[in-house]
FIBAZA-30915 format. One record per residue (C-alpha): x, y, z; residue number from 1; residue in one letter. Coordinates in steps of 0.5 Angstrom, whole numbers. Last residue first. Example, Ala and Ser with C-alpha at 12.3 -4.5 7.8 and 13.67 -1.06 7.14 Angstrom:
((27,-2,14),2,"s");
((25,-9,16),1,"a");
END
This chain:
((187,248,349),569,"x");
((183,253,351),568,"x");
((188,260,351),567,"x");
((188,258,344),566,"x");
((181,257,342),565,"x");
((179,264,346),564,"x");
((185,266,341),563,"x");
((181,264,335),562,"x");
((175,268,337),561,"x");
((180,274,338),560,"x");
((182,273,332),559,"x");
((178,273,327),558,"x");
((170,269,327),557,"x");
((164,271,323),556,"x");
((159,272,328),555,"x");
((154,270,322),554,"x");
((152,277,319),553,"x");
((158,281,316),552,"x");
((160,288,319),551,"x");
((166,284,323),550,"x");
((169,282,317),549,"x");
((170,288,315),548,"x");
((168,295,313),547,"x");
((172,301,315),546,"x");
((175,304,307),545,"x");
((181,307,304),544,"x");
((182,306,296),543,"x");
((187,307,293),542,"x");
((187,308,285),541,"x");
((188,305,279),540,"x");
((187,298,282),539,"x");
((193,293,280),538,"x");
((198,299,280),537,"x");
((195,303,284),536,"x");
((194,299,289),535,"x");
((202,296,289),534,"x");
((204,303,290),533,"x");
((200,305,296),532,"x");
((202,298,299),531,"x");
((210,299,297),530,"x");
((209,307,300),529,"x");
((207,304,307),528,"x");
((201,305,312),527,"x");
((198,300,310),526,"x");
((203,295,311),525,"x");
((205,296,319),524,"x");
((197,295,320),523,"x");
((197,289,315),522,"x");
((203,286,318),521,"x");
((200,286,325),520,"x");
((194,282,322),519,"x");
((198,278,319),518,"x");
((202,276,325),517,"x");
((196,275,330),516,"x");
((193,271,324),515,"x");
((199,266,324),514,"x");
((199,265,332),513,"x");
((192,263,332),512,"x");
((192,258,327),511,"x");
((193,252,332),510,"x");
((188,253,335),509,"x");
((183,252,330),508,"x");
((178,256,325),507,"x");
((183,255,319),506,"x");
((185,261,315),505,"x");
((183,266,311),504,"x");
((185,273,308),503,"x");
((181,279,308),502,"x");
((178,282,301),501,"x");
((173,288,301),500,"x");
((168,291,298),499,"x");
((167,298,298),498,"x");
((160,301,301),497,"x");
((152,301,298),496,"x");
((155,296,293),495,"x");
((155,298,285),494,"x");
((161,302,286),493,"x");
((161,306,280),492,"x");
((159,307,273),491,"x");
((162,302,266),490,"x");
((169,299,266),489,"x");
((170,297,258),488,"x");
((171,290,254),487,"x");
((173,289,247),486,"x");
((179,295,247),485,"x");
((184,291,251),484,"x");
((181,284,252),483,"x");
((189,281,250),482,"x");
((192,285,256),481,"x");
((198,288,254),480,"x");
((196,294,252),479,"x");
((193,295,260),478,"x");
((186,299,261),477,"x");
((180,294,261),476,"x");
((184,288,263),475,"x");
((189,291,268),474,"x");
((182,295,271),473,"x");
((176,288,270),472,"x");
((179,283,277),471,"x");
((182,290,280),470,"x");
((175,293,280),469,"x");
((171,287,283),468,"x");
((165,284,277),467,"x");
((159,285,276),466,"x");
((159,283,268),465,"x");
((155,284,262),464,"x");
((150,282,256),463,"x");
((153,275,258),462,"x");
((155,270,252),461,"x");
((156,276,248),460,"x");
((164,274,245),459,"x");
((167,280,250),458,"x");
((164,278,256),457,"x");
((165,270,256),456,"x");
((172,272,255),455,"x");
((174,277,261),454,"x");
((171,271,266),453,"x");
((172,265,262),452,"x");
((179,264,266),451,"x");
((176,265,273),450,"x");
((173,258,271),449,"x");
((168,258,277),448,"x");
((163,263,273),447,"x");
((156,264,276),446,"x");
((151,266,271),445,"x");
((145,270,273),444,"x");
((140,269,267),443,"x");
((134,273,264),442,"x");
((135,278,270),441,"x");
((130,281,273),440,"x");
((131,288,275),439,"x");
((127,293,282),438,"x");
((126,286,286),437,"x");
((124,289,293),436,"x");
((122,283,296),435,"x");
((125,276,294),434,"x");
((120,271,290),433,"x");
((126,271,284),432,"x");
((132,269,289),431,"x");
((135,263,286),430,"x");
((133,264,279),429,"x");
((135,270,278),428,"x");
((134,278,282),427,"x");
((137,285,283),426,"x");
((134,290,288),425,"x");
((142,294,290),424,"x");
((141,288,296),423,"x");
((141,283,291),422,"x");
((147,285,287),421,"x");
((151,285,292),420,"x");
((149,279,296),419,"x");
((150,275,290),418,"x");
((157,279,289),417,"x");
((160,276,297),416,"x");
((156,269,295),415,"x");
((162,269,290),414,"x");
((162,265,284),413,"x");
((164,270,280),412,"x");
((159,274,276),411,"x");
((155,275,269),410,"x");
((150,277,266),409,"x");
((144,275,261),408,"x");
((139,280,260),407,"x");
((132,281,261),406,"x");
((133,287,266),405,"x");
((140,289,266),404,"x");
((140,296,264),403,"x");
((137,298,271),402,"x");
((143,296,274),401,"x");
((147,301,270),400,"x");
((149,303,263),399,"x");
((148,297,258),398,"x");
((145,298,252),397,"x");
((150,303,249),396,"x");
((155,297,248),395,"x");
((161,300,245),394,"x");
((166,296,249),393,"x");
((162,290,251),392,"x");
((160,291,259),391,"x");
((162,292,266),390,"x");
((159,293,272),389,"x");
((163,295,278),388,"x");
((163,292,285),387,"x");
((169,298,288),386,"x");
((176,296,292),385,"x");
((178,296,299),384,"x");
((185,292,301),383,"x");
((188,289,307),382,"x");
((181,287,312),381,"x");
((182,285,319),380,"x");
((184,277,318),379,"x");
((179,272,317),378,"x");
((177,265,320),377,"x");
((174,259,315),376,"x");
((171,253,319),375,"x");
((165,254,313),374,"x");
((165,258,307),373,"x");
((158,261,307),372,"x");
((159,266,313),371,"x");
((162,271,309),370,"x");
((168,275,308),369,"x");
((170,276,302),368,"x");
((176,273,299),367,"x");
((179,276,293),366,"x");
((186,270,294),365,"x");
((190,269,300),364,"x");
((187,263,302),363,"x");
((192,261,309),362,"x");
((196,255,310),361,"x");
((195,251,305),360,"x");
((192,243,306),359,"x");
((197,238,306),358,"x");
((197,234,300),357,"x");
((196,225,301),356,"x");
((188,225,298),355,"x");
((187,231,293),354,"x");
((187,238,293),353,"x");
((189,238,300),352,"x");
((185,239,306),351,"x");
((182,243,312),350,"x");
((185,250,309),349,"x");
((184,247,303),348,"x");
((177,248,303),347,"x");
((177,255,303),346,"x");
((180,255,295),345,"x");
((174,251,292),344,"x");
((170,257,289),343,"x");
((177,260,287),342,"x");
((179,254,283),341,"x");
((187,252,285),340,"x");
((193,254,286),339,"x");
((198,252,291),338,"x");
((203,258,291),337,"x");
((209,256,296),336,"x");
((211,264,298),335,"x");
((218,265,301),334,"x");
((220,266,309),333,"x");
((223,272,314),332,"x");
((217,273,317),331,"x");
((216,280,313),330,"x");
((219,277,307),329,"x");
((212,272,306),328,"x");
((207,278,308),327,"x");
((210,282,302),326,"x");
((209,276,298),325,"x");
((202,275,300),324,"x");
((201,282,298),323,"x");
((204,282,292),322,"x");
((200,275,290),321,"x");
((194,279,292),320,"x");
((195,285,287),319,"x");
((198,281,281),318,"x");
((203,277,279),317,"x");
((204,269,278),316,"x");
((211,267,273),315,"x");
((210,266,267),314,"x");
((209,260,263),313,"x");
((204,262,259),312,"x");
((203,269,259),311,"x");
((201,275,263),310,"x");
((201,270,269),309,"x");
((195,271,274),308,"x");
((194,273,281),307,"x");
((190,279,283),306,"x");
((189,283,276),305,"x");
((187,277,272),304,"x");
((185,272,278),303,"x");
((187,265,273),302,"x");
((192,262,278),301,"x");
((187,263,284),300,"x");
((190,263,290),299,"x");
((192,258,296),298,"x");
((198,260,299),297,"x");
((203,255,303),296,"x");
((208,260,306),295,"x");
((215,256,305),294,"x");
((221,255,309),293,"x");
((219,249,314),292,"x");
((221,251,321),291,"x");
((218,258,320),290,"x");
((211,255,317),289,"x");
((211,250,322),288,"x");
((212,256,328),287,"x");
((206,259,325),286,"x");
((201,253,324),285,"x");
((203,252,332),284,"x");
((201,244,334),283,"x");
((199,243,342),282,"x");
((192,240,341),281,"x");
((197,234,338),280,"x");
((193,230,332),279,"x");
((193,233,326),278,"x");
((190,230,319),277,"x");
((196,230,314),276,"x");
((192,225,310),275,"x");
((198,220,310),274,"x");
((199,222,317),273,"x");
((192,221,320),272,"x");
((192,213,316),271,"x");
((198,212,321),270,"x");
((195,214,327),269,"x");
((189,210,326),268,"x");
((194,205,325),267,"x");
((199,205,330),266,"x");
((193,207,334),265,"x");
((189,200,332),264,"x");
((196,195,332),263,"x");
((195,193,340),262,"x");
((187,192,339),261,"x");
((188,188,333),260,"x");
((185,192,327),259,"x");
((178,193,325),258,"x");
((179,200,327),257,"x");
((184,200,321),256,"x");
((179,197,316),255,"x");
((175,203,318),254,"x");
((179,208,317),253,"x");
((180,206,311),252,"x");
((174,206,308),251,"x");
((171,212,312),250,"x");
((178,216,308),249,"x");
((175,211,302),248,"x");
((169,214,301),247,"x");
((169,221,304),246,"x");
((175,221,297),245,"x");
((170,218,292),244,"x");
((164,223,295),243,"x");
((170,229,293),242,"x");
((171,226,286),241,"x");
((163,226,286),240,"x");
((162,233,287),239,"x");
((168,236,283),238,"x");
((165,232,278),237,"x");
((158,234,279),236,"x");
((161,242,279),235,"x");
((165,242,273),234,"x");
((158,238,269),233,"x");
((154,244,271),232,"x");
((159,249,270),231,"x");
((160,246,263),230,"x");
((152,245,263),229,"x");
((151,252,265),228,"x");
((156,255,259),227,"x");
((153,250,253),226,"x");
((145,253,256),225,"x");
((148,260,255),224,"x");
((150,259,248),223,"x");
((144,255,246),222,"x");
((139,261,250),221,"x");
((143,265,245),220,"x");
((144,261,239),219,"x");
((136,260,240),218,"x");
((135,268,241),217,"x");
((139,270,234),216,"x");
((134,264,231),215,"x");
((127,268,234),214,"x");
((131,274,231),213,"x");
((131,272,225),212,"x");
((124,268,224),211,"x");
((121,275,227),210,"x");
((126,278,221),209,"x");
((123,272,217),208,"x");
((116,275,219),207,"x");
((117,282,217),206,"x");
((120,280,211),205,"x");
((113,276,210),204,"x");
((109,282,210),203,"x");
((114,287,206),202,"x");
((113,281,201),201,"x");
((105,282,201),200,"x");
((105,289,201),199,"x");
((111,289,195),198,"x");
((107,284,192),197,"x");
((101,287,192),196,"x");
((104,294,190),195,"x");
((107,292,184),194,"x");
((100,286,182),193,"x");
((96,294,183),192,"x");
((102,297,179),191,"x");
((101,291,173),190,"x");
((94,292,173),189,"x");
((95,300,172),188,"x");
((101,299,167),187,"x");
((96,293,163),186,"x");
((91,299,163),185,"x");
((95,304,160),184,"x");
((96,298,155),183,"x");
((90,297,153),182,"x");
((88,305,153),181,"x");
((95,306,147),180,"x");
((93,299,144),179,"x");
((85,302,143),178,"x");
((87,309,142),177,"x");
((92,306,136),176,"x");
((86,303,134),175,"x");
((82,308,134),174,"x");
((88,312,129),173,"x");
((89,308,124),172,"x");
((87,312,119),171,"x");
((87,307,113),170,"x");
((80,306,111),169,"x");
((78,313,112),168,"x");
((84,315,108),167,"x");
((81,310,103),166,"x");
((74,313,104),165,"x");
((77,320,102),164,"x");
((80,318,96),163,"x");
((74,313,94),162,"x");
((70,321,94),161,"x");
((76,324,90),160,"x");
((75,318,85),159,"x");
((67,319,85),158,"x");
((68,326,83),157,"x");
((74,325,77),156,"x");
((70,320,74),155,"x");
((64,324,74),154,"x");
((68,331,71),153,"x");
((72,325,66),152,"x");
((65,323,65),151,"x");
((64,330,62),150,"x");
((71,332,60),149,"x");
((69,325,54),148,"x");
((62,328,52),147,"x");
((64,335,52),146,"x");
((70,332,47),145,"x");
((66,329,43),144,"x");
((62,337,41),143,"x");
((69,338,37),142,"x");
((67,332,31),141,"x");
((71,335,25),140,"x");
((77,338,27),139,"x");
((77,334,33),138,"x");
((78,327,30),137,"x");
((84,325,33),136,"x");
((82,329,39),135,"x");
((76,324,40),134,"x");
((81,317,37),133,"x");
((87,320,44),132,"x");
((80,322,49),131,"x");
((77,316,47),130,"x");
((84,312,50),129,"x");
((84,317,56),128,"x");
((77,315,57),127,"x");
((80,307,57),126,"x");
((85,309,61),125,"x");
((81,313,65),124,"x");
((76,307,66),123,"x");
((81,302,68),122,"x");
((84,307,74),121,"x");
((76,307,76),120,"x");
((76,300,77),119,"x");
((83,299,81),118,"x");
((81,305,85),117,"x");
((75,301,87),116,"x");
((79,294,88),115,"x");
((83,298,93),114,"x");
((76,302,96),113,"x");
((74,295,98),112,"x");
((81,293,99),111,"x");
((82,298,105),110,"x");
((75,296,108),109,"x");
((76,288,109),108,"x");
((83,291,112),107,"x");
((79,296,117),106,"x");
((76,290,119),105,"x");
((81,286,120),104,"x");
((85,291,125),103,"x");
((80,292,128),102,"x");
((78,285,129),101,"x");
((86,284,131),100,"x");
((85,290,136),99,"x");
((78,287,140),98,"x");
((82,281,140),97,"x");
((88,285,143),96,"x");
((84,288,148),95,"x");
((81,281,150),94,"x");
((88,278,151),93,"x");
((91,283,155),92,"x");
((84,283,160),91,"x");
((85,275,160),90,"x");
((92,276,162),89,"x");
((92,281,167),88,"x");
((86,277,170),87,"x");
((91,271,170),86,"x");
((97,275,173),85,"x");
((92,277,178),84,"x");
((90,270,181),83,"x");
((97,268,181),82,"x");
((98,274,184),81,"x");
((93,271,189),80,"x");
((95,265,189),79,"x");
((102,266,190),78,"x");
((101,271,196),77,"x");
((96,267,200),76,"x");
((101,261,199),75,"x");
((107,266,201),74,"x");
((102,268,208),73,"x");
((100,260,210),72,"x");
((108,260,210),71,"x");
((110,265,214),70,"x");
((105,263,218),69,"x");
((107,257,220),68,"x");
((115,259,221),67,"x");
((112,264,225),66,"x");
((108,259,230),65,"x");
((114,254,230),64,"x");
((119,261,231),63,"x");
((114,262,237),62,"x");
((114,255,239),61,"x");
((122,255,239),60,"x");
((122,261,242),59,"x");
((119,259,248),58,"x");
((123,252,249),57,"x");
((129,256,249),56,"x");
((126,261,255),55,"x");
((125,255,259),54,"x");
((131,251,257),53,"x");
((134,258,260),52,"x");
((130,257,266),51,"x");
((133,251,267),50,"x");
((140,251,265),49,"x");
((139,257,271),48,"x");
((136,252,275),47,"x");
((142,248,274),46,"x");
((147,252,275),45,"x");
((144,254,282),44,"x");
((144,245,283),43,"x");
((151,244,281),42,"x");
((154,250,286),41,"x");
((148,247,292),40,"x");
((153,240,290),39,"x");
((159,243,290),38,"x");
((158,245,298),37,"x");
((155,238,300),36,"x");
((162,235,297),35,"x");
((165,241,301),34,"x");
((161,239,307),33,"x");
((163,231,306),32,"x");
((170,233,306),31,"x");
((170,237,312),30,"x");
((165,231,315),29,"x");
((172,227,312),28,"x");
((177,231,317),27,"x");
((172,231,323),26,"x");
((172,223,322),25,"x");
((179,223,322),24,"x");
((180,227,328),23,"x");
((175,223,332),22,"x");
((179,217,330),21,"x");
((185,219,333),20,"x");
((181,221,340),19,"x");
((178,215,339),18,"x");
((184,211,338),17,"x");
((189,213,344),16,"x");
((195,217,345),15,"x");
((191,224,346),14,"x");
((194,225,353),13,"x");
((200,222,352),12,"x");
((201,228,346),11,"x");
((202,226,339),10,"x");
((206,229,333),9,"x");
((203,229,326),8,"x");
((204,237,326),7,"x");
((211,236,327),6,"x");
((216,240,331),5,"x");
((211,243,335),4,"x");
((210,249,339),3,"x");
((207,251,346),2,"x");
((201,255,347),1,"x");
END
């Protein structure tokens, strides 16, 4: 195949406007494809949203009942100890009035013999006079005296038994056994008001702690609802912008085949320039990389443990971008990271990040081979690694898959992982009617914000995380890594086999060369102290496996597929 200084220039054969024109339509039908491809993203996150409202509206009602309840409950409760209270009250009150009559009568009495003693005491006196005068005369008149001792013997009689009735009078001890029996019986009504209230009180916490957990489940289903409708709101904008984009490349297209038969192509070829559309048959993607320097590499900036900045300002590291570099200085070139959203990167191979960038010249970046990401060619496979479950430090709940029923979990928005866990018998909302489901989640989150993926898990928005090994191994085990100690690596490879990244590229011609070299780096690499190194480093271990491109369903293409292109054009 021959090269190309530039992959604007034009061959004789290609210099006319249909052929240009078609190079531009195909370049908006990417544009249109992706839009499409966003759209299904937003329609996912609002099924999720959906089901969640769902599930909102559910604990709304219940907290609705409950609080219903809870409320006819405290009115029972009020009446009934009202109603306890009045009859303590009225049986209180009745026992003091039979206490107070009591009391009265024995008063009534106590002064009666009071009186009498009172009476008797004036009889003594005056005996007691007649005693002194008898005495006076006892020489001469002895027989007064036996008179006097006579009726002193009766007095003396009559005051003993007016003694004894006092004292009668004056025990207190019924009433004491009436106050002693009174308030014995307050006590037992008090203890039965006690344990009343206590039951009724024991009913209307349990209640509120149903109210509780009611409110707990809200801010949960609230939480969830807020990050669906962030990835909802992401996806719509990136979907509209796209539409936009479309609209103005047909635009333009437009108004230059409206030109003057002579200035069309000149136009035509113009409009395919500034959108870095190419239109020789003969242009090599390999040769422009080394006449220009610089490797263009799509990646995720925010892939921690694959392409990240440990600190702000600082400069990208991790597994993939170790890789690319390695790449890089193998075809004597450097790297030109070009970063953008993971879910998004495989467009690039066919445009920029917006109208007027060239697009990249491979995605290097956690991508799984898969049938989804349209025009997208793949390498052989360059590193292996394990699915793995991750969940909050601690968090006892969550040991396996199984563990997952009813709970919120997260992944990457990756077709790869959906695959994954619907194989291991896992559902959502998007695949609930599938046989073999063996765990039904309350939600299935996708997360294109890769910067979300390690927070999300570690505030409680999602109970777990499924996730590749290298993304969660630096931020689990690292010192440096601000989730240290928050979030842990539970159980092993969650798929059948090792997952597996390739790199990707365009499906067309001109990327043939490029791949060739790829592929020829990987099988030198492999074998390399620097390779095993750098796994790890960002990974804990090697790990080797068979699986690639070729095992996934859909005929992805390689480079055999794009050498057959080659040899066409």
């Amino acid at each position: 195949m021959m090269m190309s200084d530039s992959p604007l220039s034009t061959s004789q054969a290609e210099e006319d406007p249909v052929t240009a024109t078609a190079a531009l339509l195909r370049h908006a039908q990417a544009l249109a494809g992706h839009a499409v491809t966003a759209a299904g993203c937003q329609a996912q996150a609002f099924d999720e949203i959906a089901a969640r409202t769902s599930d909102l509206t559910r604990a709304l009602k219940s907290t609705e009942r409950d609080l219903e309840d809870s409320n006819a409950r405290a009115g029972t409760v009020r009446r009934s100890t009202e109603a306890r209270i009045e009859a303590i009250a009225g049986s209180i009150k009745q026992r003091l009035d039979h206490s107070t009559q009591a009391l009265q009568s024995k008063g009534t009495r106590a002064a009666r013999v009071l009186q009498s003693i009172a009476g008797i005491g004036g009889k003594v006196r005056m005996l007691a006079m007649n005693a002194r005068i008898e005495a006076a005369r006892a020489g001469e008149h002895g027989q007064g005296f036996a008179v006097v001792a006579n009726e002193v013997g009766t007095l003396a009689n009559h005051t003993l038994k007016q003694a004894a009735e006092a004292a009668e009078a004056l025990d207190f001890t019924d009433i004491f056994t009436i106050l002693e029996e009174t308030v014995a019986e307050v006590a037992a009504e008090l203890a039965q008001l006690q344990q009343l209230t206590e039951s009724s009180l024991g009913d209307l916490e349990t209640m509120l702690g149903g109210i509780a957990a009611n409110v707990d489940d809200i801010a949960n289903h609230n939480g969830v609802i807020r990050e669906m409708i962030d990835l909802g709101n992401a996806t719509r904008t990136r979907t509209l912008d796209k539409m936009a984009w479309v609209g103005d490349e047909l635009e333009s297209l437009g108004s230059a085949l409206s030109a003057p038969a002579g200035h069309r192509l000149a136009q035509v070829r113009s409009l395919a320039e500034r959108q870095h559309v190419v239109l020789d048959p003969t242009y090599d993607r390999l040769a422009e990389i080394k006449a220009r320097g610089t490797l263009r590499v799509g990646v995720e900036p925010r892939f921690v443990g694959l392409s990240f900045r440990r600190r702000p300002g600082g400069e990208l590291e991790g597994l993939d971008v170790e890789y690319a570099r390695a790449f890089a200085r193998a075809i004597g070139v450097r790297c030109e990271f070009v970063e953008h959203p993971w879910d998004q990167l495989t467009e690039l191979l066919a445009v920029g990040r917006h109208a007027g960038e060239a697009p990249v010249d491979v995605v290097w970046s956690a991508l799984p081979p898969s049938a989804s990401f349209a025009g997208v060619a793949y390498s052989e496979t360059y590193t292996w690694l394990p699915f793995v479950l991750a969940r909050r430090a601690g968090d006892t709940r969550v040991n396996n898959l199984a563990d997952l029923a009813g709970k919120v979990i997260g992944v990457i928005n990756d077709p790869g992982a959906f695959a994954v866990l619907e194989a291991a018998g896992v559902r959502w909302q998007a695949n609930a009617g599938k046989p073999g489901g063996k765990v039904m989640l309350a939600n299935l989150v996708a997360y294109s914000d890769q910067s979300r993926i390690h927070d999300c898990l570690a505030d409680g928005v999602v109970d777990g995380f499924c996730v590749d090994l290298p993304i969660y191994h630096w931020a689990c085990t690292s010192p440096d890594s601000p989730w240290h100690g928050k979030i842990e690596i539970v159980g092993g490879n969650l798929a059948a086999q090792p997952y597996y990244y390739a790199v990707g590229v365009r499906t067309e011609a001109s990327s043939y060369g490029l791949l060739h070299e790829i592929n020829a780096f990987l099988r030198a690499f492999h074998a390399s102290p620097e390779r095993s190194q750098l796994e790890r480093t960002w990974q804990g271990t090697v790990t080797d496996g068979r699986v690639s491109y070729r095992d996934e369903a859909g005929n992805l293409p390689g480079e055999a597929e794009l050498k057959a292109l080659a040899d066409l054009s």
